[in-house]
N, C-alpha and C positions, 0 to 999 in steps of 0.2 A: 531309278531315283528321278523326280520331278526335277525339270530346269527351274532357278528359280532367279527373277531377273534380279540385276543389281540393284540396292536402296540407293537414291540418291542422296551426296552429300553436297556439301558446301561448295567442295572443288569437285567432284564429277557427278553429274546430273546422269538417268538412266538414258542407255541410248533410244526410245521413243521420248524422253523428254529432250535432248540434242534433237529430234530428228523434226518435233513437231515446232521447235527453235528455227530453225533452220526453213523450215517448208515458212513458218508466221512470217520471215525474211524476204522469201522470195517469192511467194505467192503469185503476188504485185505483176513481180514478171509474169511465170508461167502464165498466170489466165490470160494477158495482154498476148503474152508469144500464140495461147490455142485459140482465144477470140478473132485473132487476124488469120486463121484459115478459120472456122466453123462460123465467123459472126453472129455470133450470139453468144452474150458475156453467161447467162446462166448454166448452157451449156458446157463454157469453158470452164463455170467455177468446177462445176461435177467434174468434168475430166482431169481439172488439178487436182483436186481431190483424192481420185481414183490414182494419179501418181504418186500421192502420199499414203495410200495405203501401200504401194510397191514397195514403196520405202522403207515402212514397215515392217515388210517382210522380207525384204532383201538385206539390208544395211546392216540389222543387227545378225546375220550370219557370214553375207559377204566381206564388210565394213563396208566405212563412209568414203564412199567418191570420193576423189584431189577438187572437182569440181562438185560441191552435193546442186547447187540451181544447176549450170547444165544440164547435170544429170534426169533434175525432175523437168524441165523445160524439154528435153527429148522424148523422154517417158508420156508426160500429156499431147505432146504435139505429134508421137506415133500414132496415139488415139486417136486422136481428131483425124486425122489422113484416112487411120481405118473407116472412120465414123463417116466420112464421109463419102469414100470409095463404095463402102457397103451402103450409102443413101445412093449412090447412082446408076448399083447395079440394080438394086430393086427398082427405077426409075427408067431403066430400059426394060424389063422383064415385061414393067407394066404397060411399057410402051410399045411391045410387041406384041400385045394380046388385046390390042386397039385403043386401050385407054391413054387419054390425055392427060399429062400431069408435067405439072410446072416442077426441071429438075433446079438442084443446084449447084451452083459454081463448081467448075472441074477443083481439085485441090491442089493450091497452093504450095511451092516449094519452101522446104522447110527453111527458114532466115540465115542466114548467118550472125552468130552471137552480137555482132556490130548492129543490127537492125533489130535488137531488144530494145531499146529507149525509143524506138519512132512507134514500138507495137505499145509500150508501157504510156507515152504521150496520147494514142488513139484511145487508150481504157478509161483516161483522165476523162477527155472531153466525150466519150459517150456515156462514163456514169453521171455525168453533173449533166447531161442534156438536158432543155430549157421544157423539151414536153413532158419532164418528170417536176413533180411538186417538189416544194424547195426543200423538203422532210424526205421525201422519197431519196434525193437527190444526197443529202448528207448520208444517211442510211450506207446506202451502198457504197458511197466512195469509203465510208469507214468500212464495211465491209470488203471491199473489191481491194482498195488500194492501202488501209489501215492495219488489215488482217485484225480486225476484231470480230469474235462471234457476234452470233445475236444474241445471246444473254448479254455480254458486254455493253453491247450499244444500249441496249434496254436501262441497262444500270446507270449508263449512264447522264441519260436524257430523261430517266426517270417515268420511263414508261413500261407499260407492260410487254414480255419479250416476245406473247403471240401481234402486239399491235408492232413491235421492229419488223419481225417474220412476215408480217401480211405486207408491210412495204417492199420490202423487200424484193418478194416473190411478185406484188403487182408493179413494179419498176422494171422488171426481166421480162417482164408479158408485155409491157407497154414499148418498149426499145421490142422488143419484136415483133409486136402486130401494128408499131409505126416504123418497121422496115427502117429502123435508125442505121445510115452507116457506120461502121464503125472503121473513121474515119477522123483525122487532124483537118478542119475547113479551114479556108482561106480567104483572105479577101474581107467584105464588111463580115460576112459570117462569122469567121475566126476573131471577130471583134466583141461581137457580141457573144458567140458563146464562152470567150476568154473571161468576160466578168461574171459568169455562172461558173465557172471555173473557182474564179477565186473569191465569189461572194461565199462558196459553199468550205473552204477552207479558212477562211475567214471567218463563219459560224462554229465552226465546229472549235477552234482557238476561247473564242467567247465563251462560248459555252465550260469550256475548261479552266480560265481565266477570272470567272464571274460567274457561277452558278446560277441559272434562273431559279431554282428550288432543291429541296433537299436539306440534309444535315451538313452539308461542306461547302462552304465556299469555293475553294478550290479544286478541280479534280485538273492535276497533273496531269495524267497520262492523256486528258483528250489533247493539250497544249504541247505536248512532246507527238503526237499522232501529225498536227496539223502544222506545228513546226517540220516536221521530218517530210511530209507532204508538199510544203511550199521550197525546202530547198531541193527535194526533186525539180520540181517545176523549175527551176533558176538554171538545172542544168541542164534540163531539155529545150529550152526555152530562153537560151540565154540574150538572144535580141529583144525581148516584151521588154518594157522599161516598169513599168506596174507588175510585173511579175515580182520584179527585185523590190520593188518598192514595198510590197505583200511582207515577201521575204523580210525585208528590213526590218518591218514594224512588229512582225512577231519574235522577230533578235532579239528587238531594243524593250516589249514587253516582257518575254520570258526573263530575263535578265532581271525582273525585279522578283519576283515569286520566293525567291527564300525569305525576302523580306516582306513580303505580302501577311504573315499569318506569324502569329505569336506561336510559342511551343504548345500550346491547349486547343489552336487551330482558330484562335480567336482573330477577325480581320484587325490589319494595322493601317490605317491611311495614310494615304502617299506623305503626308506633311510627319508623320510621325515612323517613319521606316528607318533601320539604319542601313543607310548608303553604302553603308563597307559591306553588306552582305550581297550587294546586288554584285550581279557577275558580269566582271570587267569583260571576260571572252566573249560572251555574248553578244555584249556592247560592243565590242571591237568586229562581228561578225557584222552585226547591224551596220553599223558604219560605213562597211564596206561593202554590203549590198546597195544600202544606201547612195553610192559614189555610181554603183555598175546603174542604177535608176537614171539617175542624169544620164551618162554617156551614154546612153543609148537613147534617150529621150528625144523626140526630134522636135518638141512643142511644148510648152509648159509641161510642169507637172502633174500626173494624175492625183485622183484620192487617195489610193494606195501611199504613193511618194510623199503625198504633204504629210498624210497621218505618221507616216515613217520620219517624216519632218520635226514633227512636235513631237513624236517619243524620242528623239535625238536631244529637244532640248534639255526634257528630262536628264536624258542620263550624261550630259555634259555638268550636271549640275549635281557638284556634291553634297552641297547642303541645299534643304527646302527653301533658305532664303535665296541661294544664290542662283534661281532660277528665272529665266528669261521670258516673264510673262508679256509683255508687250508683242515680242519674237512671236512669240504662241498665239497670242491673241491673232496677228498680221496672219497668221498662215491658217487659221481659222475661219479667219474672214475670207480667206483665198477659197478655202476647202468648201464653205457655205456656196460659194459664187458657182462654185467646180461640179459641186454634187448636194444641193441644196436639201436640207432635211434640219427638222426641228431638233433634233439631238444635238448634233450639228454644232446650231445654235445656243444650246443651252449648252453647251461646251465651252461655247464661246464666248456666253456670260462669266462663266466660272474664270475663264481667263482674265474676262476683262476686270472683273469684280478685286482680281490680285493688282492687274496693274494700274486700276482709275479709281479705288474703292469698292467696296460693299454696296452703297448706295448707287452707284451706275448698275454693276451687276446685276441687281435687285430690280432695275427698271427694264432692263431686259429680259427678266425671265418671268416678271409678270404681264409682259407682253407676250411670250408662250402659252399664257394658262390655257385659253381660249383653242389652242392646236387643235386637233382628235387625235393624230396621232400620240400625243402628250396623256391622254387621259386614262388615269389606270397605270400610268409610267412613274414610278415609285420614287425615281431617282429627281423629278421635279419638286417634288415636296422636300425631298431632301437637299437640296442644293439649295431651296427657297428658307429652307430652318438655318442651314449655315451662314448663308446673309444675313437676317435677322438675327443670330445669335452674334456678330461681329458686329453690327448695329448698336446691340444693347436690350432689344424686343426681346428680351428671355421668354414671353409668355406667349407671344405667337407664335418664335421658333420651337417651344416646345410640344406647340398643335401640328406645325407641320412635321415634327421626326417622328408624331405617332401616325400620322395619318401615313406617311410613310413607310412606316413599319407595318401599317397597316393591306398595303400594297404588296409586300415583297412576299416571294412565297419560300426564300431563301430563309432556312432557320439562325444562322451564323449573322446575317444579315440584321435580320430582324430585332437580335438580341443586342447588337451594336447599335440601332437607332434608338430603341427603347433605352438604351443606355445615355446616348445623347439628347434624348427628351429628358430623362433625369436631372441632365447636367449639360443644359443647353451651352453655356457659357463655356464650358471646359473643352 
């Protein structure tokens, strides 16, 4: 009689559904633990890989490990030792029959489980490396450190899953034919590659939080991806002060998402959300990354921190009135001074436009029109329609939420502006 596996239910999942649970878990580690003997992370994914097939075929006859990562983290990193034992005996063979060839590195003793987070810190900053394109660069960390396939990634950046695949594959050539160490730098390096670090975690939240295109506003799971990614980083990393500050602001955002979207998925603006849905924990998480930002701060604040500053105001504030726009405007102004950029600014309008009028607002954000970065940025037109429509110009702000609409390539999006060209006034 044929074996035939179990169907999964609600409470037990088949065990290759447990197992590839488990491996999406740990992944993160294992390629980090074989990339710091093999240095080279595409290698390492194939060897983790090749321990999830072990597992495959071991787990479901032997059972599952007390430890199942251990287990796969031994399993890849006996590969890698072989892989490369057997790269140095062919590299003597060859070098006894005259030929020249560059070997490599004797291998590596295998870590003790304590010296996981320093290999899993090195895979952080060699996949966001500054010589990968800032596309390349999200790609893989969602891949390396995300555990998402490439369909997934495809899905959800809304691109085709052979254009994820080719980044992908040309990011693992490039970190190896630029001899990238893979390596935690220090010093001014480790500063700079620190904000490639967390610009690329910080896109990838956006993107989940605000759809650039597509049928959904929101897609969840990148913002749970890059949330889970930055309180990594707080714990390996718990001296950066902008680390936590990162941290903080994707707390104090996540925290509004149940209140973001109507039950039909329709968006809700911030001024019309209800507050009791936003989540207090989060908020309480936030807050307290937010606190670990200061104490460690040795100099004002970064971007990270102040942004983590103004979504603090937010969620201090339980009603839309009783929000500290002034607070916000000041730290805006800070933020502009800190890390200057026209977004920035027109951010800063919308503050200021709450706490000195419509009419201030409105003089400042047509002092952006002129930007380039600005042009083609959907969300100016639409900030310029809301001032005018709290003016009383119903008829120009309803030129700018089309021409707005006209910009976004978000469908969700776009059906909300055209709604508010409708009905500028409401």
């Amino acid at each position: 009689m044929w074996a035939v596996e179990p169907q999964p239910t609600a409470d037990r999942p088949t065990p290759a559904q447990a197992i590839e649970t488990v491996f999406r878990l740990q992944a993160p580690r294992v390629i980090a633990g074989v990339a710091r003997i093999v240095r080279d992370v595409g290698i390492a994914e194939e060897l983790a890989q090749d321990a999830l097939v072990a597992a495959l075929e071991q787990w479901p006859r032997d059972g599952v490990p007390d430890n199942p990562g251990a287990w796969l983290t031994a399993t890849a990193r006996r590969r890698a030792v072989d892989l490369v034992r057997r790269r140095e005996v062919y590299a003597r063979k060859l070098a006894e029959i005259g030929r020249d060839l560059e070997t490599t590195a004797p291998p590596e003793e295998i870590a003790d489980p304590d010296g996981i987070d320093d290999d899993l810190l090195r895979l952080v900053f060699t996949a966001c490396h500054p010589v990968l394109s800032p596309q390349a660069r999200t790609a893989l960390t969602l891949r390396l450190l995300g555990g998402l396939t490439t369909a997934e990634i495809a899905r959800a950046f809304l691109v085709p899953e052979a254009t994820v695949a080719q980044r992908i594959v040309r990011a693992k050539r490039t970190l190896a034919a630029k001899n990238v160490a893979f390596e935690v730098p220090y010093g001014p390096d480790r500063e700079a590659r620190l904000g490639s670090v967390l610009d690329v975690v910080y896109l990838i939240f956006n993107e989940g939080y605000a759809a650039t295109a597509g049928e959904d506003w929101l897609r969840p799971g990148l913002c749970e991806d890059a949330l889970r990614l930055a309180r990594v980083l707080s714990g390996l990393m718990p001296g950066e002060p902008e680390v936590h500050g990162l941290t903080a602001l994707l707390e104090f955002q996540a925290s509004r998402t149940p209140a973001r979207t109507a039950p039909d998925g329709t968006p809700v603006l911030l001024k019309d959300q209800d507050r009791r849905r936003w989540n207090r924990m989060l908020i309480a998480r936030g807050a307290h990354a937010l606190e670990r930002a200061g104490a460690t701060a040795a100099g004002p604040p970064g971007p990270y921190a102040l942004q983590a500053a103004i979504a603090a105001c937010h969620a201090r504030a339980y009603t839309y009135e009783e929000t500290d726009w002034r607070a916000i405007a000041a730290l805006y102004g800070l933020l502009a001074a800190r890390a200057p950029s026209p977004v920035v600014e027109l951010n800063r309008a919308v503050a200021v436009s709450m706490a000195d009028g419509p009419r201030r607002g409105l003089e400042l954000v047509d002092a952006l029109a002129a930007e380039p970065a600005l042009r083609g940025y959907h969300l100016l037109p639409s900030v310029r329609g809301d001032l005018l429509a709290r003016l009383g110009r119903t008829a120009e702000a309803r030129q700018e939420f089309l021409r707005a609409a006209g910009l976004t390539r978000n469908e969700r999006e776009r059906a909300l502006l055209l709604r508010r060209a409708d009905q500028p006034s409401g």
